[in-house]
ZAMARGU-4260 file (C-alpha; in steps of 0.2 Angstrom, whole numbers, plus 5000, padded with zeros to 4 digits):
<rodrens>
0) 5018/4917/4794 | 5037/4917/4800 | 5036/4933/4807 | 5021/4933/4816 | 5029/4919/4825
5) 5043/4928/4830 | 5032/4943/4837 | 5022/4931/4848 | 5039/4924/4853 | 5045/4942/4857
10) 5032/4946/4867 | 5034/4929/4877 | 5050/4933/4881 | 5050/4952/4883 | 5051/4954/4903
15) 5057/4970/4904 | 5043/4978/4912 | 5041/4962/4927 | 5053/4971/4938 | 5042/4987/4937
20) 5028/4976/4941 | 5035/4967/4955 | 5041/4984/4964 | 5022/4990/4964 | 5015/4974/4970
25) 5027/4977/4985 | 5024/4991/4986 | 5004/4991/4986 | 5007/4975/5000 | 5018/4988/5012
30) 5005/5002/5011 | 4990/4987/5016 | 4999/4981/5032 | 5004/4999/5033 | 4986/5006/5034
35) 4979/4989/5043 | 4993/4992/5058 | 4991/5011/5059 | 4970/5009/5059 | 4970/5002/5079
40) 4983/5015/5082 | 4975/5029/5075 | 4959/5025/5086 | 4970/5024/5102 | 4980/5041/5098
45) 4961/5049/5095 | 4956/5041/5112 | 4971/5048/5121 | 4969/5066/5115 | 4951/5064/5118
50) 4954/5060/5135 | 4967/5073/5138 | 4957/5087/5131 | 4944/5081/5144 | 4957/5081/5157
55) 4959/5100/5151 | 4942/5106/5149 | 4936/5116/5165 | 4920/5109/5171 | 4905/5120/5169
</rodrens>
């Protein structure tokens, strides 16, 4: 039974993988404000090329 405890209390204390973790929860909250600031964008860029190629295209 003695060393079972000290398995569970191995476990408990075994963090070596939280900074791993950490890093990809940043990560993962950089790509979301990433992709919800570029979305708005991305429409307005579209519009402006849309625009331009209008701009461009003889009328016939």
């Amino acid at each position: 039974m003695r060393g079972l405890q000290w398995i569970k209390l191995w476990i408990w204390q075994d963090e070596r993988g939280q900074g791993m973790v950490e890093y990809a929860l940043i990560i993962a909250l950089i790509a979301i404000v990433v992709i919800v600031a570029l979305t708005p964008a991305g429409n307005m860029i579209k519009q402006l090329f849309d625009n331009i190629v209008a701009t461009l295209t003889p009328a016939g």
